[in-house]
N, C-alpha and C positions, 0 to 999 in steps of 0.2 A: 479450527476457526480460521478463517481467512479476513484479509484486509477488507473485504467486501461486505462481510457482516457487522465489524463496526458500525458505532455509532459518533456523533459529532461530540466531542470533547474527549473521548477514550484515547486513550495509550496505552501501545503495545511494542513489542518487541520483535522483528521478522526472525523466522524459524526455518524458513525455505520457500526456494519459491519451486512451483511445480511445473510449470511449461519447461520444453527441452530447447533448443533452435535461436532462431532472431529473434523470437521474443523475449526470451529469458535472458540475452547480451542486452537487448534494449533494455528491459526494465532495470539489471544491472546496471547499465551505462547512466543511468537516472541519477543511481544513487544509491540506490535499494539492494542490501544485500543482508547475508542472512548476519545475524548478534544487533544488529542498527536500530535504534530506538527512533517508532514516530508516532505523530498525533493524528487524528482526526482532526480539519477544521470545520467543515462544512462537507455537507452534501447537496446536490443540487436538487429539485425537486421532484423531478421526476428520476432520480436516482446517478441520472450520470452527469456529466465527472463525478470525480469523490476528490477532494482537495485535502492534500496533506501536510503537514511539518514535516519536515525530514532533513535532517545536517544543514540545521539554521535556514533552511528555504524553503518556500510554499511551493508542492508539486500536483498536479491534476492530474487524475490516472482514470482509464476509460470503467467501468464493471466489469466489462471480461479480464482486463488486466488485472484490476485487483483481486478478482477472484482466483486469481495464481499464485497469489502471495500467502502462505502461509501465518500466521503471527498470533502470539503466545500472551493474550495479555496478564499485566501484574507479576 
């Protein structure tokens, strides 16, 4: 399951993320790394951003990007 198939309220746990390169430092560099616990807050309506909690602050992630994020929920 990926960050991408969440829904708004769910919480999960990142597992891995799957891009290789700049984009996987980027999304590191966010905040996002694998054992870190985040939430869903919203999604927007036609799907992108996807807004999240993560380490006490609200972060906006594109769908391709969250679609790289692995994560485990419960």
């Amino acid at each position: 399951m990926t960050l991408r198939d969440l829904k708004p309220g769910q919480a999960a746990t990142v597992v891995s993320i799957g891009e290789k390169g700049p984009l996987k430092r980027r999304i590191m560099d966010m905040g996002i790394t694998r054992g870190v616990d985040l939430k869903v807050v919203k999604v927007a309506p036609l799907g992108d951003p996807i807004e999240i909690n993560i380490r006490g602050y609200e972060l906006s992630l594109r769908k391709d990007e969250a679609a790289q994020i692995e994560v485990s929920v419960g």
